[in-house]
C-alpha atoms as one frame of an Amber mdcrd trajectory, in Angstrom:
protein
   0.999 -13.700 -48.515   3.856 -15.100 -50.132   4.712 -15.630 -53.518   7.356
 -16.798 -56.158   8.568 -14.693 -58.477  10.147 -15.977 -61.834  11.220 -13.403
 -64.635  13.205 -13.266 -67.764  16.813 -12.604 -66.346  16.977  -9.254 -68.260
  13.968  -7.698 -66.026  15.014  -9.220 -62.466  15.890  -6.155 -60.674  13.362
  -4.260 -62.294  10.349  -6.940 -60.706  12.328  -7.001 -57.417  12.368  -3.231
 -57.140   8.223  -3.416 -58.259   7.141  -5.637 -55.271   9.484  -4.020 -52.713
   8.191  -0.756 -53.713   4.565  -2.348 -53.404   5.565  -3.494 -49.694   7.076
  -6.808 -50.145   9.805  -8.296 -48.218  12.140 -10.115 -50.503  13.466 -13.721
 -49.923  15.195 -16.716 -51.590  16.474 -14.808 -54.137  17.881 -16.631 -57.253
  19.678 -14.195 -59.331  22.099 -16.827 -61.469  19.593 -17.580 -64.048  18.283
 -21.202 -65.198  16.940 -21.218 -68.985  16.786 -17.492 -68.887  15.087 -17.477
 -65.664  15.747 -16.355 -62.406  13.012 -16.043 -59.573  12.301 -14.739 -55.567
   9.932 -15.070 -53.296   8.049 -11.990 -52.451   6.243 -11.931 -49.001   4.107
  -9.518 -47.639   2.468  -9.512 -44.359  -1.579  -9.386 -43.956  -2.614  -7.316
 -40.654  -4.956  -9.521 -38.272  -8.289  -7.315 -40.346  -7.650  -8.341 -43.389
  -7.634 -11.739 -42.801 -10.447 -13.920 -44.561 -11.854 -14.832 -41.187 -11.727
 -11.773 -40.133 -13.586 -10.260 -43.485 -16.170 -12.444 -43.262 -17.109 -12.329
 -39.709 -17.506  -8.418 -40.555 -19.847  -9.496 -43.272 -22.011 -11.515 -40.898
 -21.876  -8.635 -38.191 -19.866 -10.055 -35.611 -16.643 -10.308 -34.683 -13.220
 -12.234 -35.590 -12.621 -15.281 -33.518
């Protein structure tokens, strides 16, 4: 899952710190702020059974295709 990131400039190392301790890999970072802004993208990887597909076919009783 990825996502963007945009906080008051004040707070952005404080977010950044939140989502890597929540097991996010940060990227794109944008630390010079624009309007009091500055944003990065947070990703996190899904393993293969989490996957909606995967959740779903669990569900039904079968398996993932």
């Amino acid at each position: 899952m990825r996502i963007r990131v945009s906080t008051k400039a004040e707070l952005y190392e404080q977010r950044k710190q939140q989502h890597i301790e929540r097991g996010y890999r940060i990227e794109d970072e944008r630390p010079i702020p624009v309007n009091g802004l500055c944003s990065f993208i947070a990703l996190r990887e899904e393993p293969e059974s989490d996957s909606v597909d995967a959740l779903v076919a669990e569900a039904l009783g079968g398996r993932p295709r």
